[in-house]
C-alpha positions in Angstrom: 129.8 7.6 17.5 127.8 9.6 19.8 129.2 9.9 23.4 126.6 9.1 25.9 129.0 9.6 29.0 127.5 11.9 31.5 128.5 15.2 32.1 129.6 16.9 35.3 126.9 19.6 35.2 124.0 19.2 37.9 120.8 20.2 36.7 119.6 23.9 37.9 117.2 24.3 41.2 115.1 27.2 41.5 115.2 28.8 44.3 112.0 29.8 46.0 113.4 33.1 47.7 114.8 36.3 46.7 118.5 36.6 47.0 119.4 40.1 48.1 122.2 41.3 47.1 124.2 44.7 48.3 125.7 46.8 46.4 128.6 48.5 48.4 128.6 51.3 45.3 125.9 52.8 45.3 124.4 51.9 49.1 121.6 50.5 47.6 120.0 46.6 47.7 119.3 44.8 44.2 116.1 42.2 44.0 114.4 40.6 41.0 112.6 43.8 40.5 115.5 45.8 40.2 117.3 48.3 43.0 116.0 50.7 45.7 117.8 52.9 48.3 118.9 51.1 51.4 118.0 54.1 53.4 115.4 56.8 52.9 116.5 60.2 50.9 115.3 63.4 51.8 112.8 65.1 49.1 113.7 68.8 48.1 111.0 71.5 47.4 111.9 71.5 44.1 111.4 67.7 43.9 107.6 68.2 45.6 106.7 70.9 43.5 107.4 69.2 40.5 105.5 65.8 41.9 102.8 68.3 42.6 99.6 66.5 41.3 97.6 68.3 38.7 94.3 70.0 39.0 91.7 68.8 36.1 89.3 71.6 35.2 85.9 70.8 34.6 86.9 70.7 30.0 88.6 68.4 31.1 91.9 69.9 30.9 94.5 69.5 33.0 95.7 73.2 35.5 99.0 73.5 37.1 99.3 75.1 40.5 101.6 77.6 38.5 98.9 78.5 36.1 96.2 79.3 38.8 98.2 81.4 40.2 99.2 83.1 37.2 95.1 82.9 36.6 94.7 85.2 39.5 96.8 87.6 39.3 95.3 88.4 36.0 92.1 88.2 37.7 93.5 90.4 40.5 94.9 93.1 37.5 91.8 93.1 36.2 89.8 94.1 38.7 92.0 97.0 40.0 91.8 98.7 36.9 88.4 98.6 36.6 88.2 99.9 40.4 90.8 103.0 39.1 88.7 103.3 36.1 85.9 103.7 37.9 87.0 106.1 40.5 88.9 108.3 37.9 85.3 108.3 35.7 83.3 108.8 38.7 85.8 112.0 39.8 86.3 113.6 36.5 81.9 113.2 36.1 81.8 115.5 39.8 84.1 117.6 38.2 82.3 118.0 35.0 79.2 119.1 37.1 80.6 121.3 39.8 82.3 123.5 36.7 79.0 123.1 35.3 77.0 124.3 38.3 79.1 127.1 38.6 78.7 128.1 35.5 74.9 128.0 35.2 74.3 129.2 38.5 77.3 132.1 38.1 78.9 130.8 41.6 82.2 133.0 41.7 82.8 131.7 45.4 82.6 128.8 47.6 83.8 128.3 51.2 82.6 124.8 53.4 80.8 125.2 56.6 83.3 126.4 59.5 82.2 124.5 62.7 83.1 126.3 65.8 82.6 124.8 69.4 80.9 126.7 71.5 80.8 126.1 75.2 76.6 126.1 75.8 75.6 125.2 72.2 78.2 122.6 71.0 79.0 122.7 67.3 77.7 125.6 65.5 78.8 126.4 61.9 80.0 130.5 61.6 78.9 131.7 58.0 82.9 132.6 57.7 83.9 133.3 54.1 87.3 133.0 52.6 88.3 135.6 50.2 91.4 135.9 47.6 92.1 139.5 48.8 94.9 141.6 46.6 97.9 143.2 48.3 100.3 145.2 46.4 103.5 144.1 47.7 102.0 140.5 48.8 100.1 139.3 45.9 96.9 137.5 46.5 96.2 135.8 50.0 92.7 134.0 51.3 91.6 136.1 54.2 88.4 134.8 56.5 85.8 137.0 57.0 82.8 137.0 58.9 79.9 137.4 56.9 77.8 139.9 59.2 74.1 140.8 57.3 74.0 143.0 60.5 77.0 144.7 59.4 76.4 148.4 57.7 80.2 147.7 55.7 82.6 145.9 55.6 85.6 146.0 58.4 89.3 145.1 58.2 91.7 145.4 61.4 93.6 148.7 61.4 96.9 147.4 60.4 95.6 145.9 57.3 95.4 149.7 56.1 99.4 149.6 55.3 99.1 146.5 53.4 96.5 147.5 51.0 98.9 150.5 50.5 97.3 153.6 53.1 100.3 155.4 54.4 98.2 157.2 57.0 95.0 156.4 58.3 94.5 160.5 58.7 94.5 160.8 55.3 91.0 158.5 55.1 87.4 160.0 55.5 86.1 159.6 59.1 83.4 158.2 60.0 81.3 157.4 63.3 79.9 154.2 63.9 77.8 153.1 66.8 77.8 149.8 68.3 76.2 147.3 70.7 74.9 149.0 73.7 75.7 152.3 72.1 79.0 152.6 72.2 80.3 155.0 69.6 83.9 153.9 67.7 85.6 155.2 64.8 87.1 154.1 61.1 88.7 155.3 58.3 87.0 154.4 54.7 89.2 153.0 52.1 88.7 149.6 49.6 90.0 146.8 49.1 90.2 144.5 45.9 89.3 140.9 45.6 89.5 138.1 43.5 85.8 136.9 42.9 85.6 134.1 40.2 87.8 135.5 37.1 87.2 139.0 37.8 88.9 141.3 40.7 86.5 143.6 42.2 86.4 147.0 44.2 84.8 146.6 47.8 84.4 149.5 50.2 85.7 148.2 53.6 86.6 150.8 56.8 89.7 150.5 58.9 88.8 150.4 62.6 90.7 152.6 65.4 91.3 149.4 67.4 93.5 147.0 66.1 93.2 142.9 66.4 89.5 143.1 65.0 87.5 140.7 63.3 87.2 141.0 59.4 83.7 141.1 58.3 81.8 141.6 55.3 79.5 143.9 55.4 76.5 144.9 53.3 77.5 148.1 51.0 79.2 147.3 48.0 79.1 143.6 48.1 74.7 142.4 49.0 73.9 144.5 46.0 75.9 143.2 43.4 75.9 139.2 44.6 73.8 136.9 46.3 74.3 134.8 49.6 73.4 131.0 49.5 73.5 128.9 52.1 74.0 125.2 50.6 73.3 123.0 53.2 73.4 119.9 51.2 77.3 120.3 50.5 77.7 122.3 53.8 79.3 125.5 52.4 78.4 128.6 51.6 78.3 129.7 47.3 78.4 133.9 46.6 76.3 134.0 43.3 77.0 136.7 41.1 73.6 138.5 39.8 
């Protein structure tokens, strides 16, 4: 027999709002759709760099931020070493052709342009020459000289006698020189050796009376045996061997 006595239950009501409900836990409010944060959270770098949207590339593909970066610092590599290769090639080619200048032309000496101010004219260059000259107890020093076409021979200060190895200047032939306006002066012949490309070479030089004079490189000995060039392209000055 089927009992048709009614039960206690009451039949269900939807309810037409949402019941929040907190959760003391966890500090966060549950809905229908599930539970959020009651209050806002900080975002850490980390967190943004990760949610960093991605760049599409025009394949199609999709770029990090990470690998553009990465794409230009290859990019960056690249293009200094092609800069240093450059450079080195385009240094190692000048230095390819000055050695084979020198060769061809038999340059066995080159000195740049000395500029010297002078107080009417400005900047004027001095055809000064520096020269690998050979001392016995001092080895080989560069020693600016004056290159003087005017000059009969060479000159070197008196005290540079002792260092080329003259005890005495009285043991040197005399000779009389005149000068400017006529005045007559005095030196003592002896030579000197220099260093002029691979070879060292013999130059007659005097020794003047007075000391603290200029060195300059005179005409005997050297004019005959080299040649004078005046490269005023490169500014400097190139003794040619003949």
């Amino acid at each position: 027999m089927i009992n048709n006595a009614p039960s206690n239950s009451q039949p269900h009501k939807k309810n037409s709002s949402f019941e929040l409900k907190p959760r003391e836990d966890k500090g966060e409010t549950e809905n229908v759709f599930g539970s959020f944060p009651s209050t806002p959270q900080p975002i850490s770098p980390t967190d943004s760099a990760q949610k960093t949207a991605p760049i599409i590339s025009a394949s199609g593909g999709i770029v990090t931020m990470q690998d553009s970066r990465v794409a230009f610092l290859k990019l960056a590599y690249i293009v200094i070493f092609i800069t240093a290769f450059v450079t080195a090639a385009i240094f190692i080619t000048k230095q390819v052709y000055a050695s084979k200048r020198k060769e061809t032309l038999g340059i066995v000496l080159q000195t740049p342009y000395q500029p010297v101010t002078w107080k009417d004219f400005g900047n004027v260059f001095e055809p000064q020459l520096k020269i690998p000259v050979v001392y016995p107890n001092q080895g080989v020093q560069k020693v600016t000289f004056l290159l003087d076409s005017g000059a009969l021979i060479s000159s070197m200060p008196r005290e540079e006698a002792e260092k080329l190895g003259y005890d005495s200047l009285a043991k040197l032939q005399r000779s009389t020189f005149m000068g400017f306006g006529g005045k007559m002066s005095f030196a003592y012949r002896g030579e000197m050796q220099v260093v002029l490309g691979e070879e060292k070479v013999n130059i007659p030089v005097v020794f003047t009376e007075a000391t603290g004079t200029k060195f300059l490189l005179g005409r005997f000995g050297f004019f005959e045996k080299y040649s004078i060039y005046f490269n005023s392209r490169d500014q400097q000055i190139e003794v040619r061997k003949i």
